[in-house]
PADRENLO-191587 format. One record per residue (C-alpha): x, y, z; residue in one letter; residue number from 0. Coordinates in pm, 1 decimal, padded with zeros to 6 digits, always signed. Example, Ala and Ser with C-alpha at 12.3 -4.5 7.8 and 13.67 -1.06 7.14 Angstrom:
REM PADRENLO-191587
SITE          u          v          w   resn   resi
SITE   +01230.0   -00450.0   +00780.0      A      0
SITE   +01367.0   -00106.0   +00714.0      S      1
//
This chain:
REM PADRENLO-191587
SITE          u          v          w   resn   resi
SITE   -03455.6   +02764.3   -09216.7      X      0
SITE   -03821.7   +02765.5   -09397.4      X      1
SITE   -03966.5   +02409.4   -09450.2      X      2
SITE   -04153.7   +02601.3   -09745.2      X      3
SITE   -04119.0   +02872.8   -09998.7      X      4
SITE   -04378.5   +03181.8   -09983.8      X      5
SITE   -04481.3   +03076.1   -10302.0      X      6
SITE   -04531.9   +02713.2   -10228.9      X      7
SITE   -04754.9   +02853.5   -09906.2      X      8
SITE   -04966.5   +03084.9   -10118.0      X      9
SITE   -05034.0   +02876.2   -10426.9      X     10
SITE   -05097.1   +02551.7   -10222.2      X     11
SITE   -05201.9   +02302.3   -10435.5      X     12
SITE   -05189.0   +02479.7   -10764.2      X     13
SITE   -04783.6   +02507.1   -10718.6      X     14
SITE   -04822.4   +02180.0   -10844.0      X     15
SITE   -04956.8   +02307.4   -11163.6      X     16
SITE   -04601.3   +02494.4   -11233.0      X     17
SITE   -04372.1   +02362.0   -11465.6      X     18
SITE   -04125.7   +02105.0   -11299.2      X     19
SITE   -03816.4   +02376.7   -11407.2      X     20
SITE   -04005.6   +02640.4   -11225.1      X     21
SITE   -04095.8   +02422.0   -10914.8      X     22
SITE   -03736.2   +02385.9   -10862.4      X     23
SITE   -03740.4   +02790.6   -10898.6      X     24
SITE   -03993.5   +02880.9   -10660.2      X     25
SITE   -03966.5   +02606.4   -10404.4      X     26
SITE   -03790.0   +02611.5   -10049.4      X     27
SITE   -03381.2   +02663.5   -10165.8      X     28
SITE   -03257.5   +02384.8   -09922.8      X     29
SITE   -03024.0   +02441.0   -09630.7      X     30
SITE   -02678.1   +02533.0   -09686.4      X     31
SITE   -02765.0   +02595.5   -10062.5      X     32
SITE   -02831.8   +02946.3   -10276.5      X     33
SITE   -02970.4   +02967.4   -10592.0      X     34
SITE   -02789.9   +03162.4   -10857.1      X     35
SITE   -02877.6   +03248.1   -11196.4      X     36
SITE   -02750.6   +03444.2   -11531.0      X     37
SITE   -02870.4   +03587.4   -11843.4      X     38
SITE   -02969.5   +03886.0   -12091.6      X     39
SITE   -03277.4   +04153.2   -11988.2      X     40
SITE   -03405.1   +04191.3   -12362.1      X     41
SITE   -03469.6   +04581.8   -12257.5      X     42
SITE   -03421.6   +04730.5   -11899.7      X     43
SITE   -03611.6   +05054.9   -11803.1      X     44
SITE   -03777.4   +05329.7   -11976.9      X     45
SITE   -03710.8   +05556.6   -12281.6      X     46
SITE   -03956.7   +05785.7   -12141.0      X     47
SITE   -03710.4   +06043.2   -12047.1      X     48
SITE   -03892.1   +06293.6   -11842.9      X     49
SITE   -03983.3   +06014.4   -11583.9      X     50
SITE   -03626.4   +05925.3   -11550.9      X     51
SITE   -03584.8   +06228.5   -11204.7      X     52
SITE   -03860.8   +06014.6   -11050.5      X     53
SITE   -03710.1   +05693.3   -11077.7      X     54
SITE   -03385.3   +05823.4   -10966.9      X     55
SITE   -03523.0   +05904.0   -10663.6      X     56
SITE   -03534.3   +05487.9   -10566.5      X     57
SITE   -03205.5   +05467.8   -10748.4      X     58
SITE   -03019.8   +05484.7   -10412.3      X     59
SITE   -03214.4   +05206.1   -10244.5      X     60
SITE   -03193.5   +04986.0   -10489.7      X     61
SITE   -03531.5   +04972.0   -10650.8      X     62
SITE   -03579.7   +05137.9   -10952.5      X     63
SITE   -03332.2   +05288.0   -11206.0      X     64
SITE   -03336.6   +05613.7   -11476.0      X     65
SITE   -03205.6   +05412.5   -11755.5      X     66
SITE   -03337.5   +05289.7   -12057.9      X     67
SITE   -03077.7   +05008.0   -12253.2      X     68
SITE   -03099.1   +04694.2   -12428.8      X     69
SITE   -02928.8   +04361.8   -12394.6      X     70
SITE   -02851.6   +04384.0   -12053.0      X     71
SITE   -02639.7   +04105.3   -11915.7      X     72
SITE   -02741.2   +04034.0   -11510.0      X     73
SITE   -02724.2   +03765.4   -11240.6      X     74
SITE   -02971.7   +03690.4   -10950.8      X     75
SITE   -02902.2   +03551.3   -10649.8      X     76
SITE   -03183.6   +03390.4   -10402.4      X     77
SITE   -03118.8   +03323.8   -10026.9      X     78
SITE   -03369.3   +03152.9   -09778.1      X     79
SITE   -03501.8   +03390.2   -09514.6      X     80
SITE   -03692.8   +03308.9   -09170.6      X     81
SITE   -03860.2   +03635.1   -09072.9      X     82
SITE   -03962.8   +03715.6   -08726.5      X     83
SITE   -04295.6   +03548.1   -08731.3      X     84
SITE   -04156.7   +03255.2   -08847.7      X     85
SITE   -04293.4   +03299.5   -09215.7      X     86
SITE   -04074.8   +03181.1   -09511.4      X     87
SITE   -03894.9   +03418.6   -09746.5      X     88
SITE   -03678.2   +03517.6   -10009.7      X     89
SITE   -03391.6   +03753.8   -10020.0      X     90
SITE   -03321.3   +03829.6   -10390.8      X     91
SITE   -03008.6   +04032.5   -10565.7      X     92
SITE   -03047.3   +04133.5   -10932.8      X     93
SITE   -02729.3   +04255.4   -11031.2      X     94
SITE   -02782.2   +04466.6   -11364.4      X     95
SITE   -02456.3   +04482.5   -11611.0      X     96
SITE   -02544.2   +04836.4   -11734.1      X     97
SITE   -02331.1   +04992.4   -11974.3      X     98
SITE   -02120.1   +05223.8   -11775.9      X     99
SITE   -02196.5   +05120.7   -11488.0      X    100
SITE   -02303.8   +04835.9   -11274.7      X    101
SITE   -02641.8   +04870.2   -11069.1      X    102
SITE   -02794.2   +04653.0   -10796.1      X    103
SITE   -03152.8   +04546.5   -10719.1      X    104
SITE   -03288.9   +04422.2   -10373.8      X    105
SITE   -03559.8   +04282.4   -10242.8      X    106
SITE   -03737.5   +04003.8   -10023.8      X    107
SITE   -04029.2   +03839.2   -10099.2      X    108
SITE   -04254.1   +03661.4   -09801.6      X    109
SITE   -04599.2   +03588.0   -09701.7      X    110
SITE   -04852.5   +03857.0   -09499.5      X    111
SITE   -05176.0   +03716.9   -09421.3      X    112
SITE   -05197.2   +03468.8   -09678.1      X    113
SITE   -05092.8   +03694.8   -09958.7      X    114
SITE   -04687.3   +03750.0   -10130.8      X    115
SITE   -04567.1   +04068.8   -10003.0      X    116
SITE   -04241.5   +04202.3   -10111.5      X    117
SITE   -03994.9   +04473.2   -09915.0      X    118
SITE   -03827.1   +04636.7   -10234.7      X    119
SITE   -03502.2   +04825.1   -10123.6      X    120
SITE   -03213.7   +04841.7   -09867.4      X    121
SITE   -03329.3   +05017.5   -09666.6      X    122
SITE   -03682.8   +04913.2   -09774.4      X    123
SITE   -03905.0   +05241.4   -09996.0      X    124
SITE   -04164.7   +04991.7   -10150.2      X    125
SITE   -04392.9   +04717.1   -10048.4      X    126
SITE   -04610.5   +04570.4   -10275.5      X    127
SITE   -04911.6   +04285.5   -10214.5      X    128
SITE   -04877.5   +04037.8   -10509.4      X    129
SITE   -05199.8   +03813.0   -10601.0      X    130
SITE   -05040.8   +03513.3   -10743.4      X    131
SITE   -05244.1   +03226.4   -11043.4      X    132
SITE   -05082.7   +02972.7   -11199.3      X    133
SITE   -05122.6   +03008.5   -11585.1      X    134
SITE   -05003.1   +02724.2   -11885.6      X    135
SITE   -04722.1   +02623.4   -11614.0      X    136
SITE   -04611.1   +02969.0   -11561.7      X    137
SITE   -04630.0   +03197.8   -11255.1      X    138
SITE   -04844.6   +03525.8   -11290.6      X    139
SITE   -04814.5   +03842.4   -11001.8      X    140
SITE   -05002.7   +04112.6   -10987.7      X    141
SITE   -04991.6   +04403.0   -10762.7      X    142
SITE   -05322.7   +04468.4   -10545.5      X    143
SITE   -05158.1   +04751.7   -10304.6      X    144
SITE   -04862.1   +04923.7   -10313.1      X    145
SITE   -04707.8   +05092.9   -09991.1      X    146
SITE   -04420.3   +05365.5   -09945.8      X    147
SITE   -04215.2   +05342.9   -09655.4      X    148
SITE   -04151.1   +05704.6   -09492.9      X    149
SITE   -04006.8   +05729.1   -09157.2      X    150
SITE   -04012.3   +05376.0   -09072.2      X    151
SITE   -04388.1   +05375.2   -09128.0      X    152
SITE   -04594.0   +05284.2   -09448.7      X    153
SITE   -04798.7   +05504.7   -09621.5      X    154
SITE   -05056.4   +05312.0   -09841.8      X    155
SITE   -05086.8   +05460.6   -10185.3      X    156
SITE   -05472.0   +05515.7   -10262.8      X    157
SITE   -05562.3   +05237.2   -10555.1      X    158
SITE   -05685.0   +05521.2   -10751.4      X    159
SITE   -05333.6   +05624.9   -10817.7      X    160
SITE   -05125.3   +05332.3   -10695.9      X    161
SITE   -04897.6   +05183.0   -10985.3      X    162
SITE   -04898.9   +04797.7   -11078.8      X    163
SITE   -04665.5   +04595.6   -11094.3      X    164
SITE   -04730.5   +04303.7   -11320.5      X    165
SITE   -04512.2   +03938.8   -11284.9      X    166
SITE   -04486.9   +03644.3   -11510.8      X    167
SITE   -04209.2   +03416.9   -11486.6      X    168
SITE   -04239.9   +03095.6   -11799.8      X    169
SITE   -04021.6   +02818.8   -11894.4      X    170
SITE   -03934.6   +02816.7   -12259.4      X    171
SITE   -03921.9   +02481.6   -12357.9      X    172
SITE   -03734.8   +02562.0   -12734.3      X    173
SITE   -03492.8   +02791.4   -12575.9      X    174
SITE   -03433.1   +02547.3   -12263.8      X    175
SITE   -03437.6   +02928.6   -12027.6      X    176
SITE   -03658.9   +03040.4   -11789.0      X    177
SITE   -03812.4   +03374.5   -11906.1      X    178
SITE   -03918.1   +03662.9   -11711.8      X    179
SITE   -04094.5   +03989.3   -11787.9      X    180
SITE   -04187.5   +04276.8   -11514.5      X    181
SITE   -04383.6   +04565.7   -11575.8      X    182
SITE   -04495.8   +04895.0   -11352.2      X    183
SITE   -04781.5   +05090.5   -11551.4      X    184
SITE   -04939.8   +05415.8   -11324.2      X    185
SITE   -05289.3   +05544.3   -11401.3      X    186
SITE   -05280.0   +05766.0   -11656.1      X    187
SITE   -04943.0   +05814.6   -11754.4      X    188
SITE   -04863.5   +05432.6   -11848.4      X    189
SITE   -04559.4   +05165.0   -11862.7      X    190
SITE   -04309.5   +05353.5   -11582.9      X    191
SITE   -04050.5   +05100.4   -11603.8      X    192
SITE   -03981.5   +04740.9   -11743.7      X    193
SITE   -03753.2   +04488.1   -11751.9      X    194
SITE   -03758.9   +04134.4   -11920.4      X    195
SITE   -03533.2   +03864.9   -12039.4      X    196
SITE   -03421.4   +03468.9   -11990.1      X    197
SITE   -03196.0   +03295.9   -11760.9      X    198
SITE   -03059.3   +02976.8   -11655.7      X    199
SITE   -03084.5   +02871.2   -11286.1      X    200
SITE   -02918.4   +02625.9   -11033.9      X    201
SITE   -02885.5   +02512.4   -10702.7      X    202
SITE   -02560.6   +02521.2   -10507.9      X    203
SITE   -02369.4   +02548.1   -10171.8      X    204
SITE   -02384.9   +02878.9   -10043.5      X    205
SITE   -02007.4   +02918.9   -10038.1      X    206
SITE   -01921.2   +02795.2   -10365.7      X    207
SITE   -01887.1   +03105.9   -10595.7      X    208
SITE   -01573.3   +02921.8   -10820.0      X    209
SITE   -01789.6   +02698.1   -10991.0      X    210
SITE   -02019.1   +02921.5   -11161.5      X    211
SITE   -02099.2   +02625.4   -11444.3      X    212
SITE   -02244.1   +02391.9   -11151.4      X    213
SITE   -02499.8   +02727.3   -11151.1      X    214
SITE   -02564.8   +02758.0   -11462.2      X    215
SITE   -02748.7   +02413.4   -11476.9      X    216
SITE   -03093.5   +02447.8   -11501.1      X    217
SITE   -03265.8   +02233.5   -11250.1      X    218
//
């Protein structure tokens, strides 16, 4: 299992300059252990209609949804990853409580020549290059290449046209919740999708699913 997180080995020393709730968050999830998490997305999606046959296209693999819908209810679950190389990363599940329906989000976050890279999708269709900073305790990502994966192979979107994804993860001190706000904005056309909302967090044994308040302790 990773002796470090991919966030821990990119930041370095400025990991230290997280808050304490969000050290726990982004640090190496120890052996045996998962982290779990629950909460409300204040919005989730787009009300831009007409983009919604795009986005349904990376509906099946579990990246991006048509939807557009308010006080969302989800859960996330982390799980520590050793790729092939060795390198640390970080299997994620967002499970989104849509109304209607129920819709799944996948990815895995690691570390490519010094730099976050994340594999969005099962099987993967995205993979994004993240430059990470360290802002007033919170963590900051933003996009600096964005890949498609056809055939196996990927096919680096020219920066001219490539969307960006933009990441900040906070701990709210008043509201005792970790806060978290994505956002994918594509030349010209804009904000293509969004989601944001709070969450508690906790540390537990992999196997123990029963005790879902034990989870819901933020560390």
């Amino acid at each position: 299992l990773p002796v470090t997180s991919p966030y821990r080995a990119v930041l370095g020393q400025a990991f230290d300059e997280l808050h304490p709730r969000l050290q726990t968050y982004f640090d190496a999830i120890p052996p045996g252990a998962v982290g779990r998490g629950s909460g409300e997305f204040d919005t989730v999606g787009i009300p831009r209609r007409w983009l919604w046959p795009v986005l349904a296209l990376f509906a099946p693999a579990h990246v991006l949804f048509p939807v557009w819908q308010r006080r969302v209810p989800f859960t996330v679950e982390n799980r520590p990853v050793v790729r092939g190389d060795g390198s640390p990363a970080v299997a994620a599940e967002r499970v989104f409580a849509l109304r209607g329906r129920t819709v799944t989000m996948i990815d895995e976050i690691g570390v490519e020549d010094g730099a976050l890279i994340d594999r969005l999708g099962s099987p993967v269709r995205t993979v994004a290059r993240f430059a990470a900073s360290v802002r007033d305790g919170g963590l900051r990502l933003r996009s600096t290449a964005v890949w498609l994966v056809i055939a196996g192979r990927r096919v680096r979107i020219p920066r001219p046209f490539a969307p960006v994804v933009v990441l900040t993860e906070r701990w709210d001190d008043e509201a005792e919740r970790q806060r978290v706000s994505i956002t994918v904005t594509a030349p010209v056309i804009g904000r293509i999708y969004q989601y944001g909302g709070r969450f508690h967090y906790g540390i537990e044994t992999a196997t123990n699913r029963s005790n879902e308040q034990k989870g819901e302790r933020s560390p």
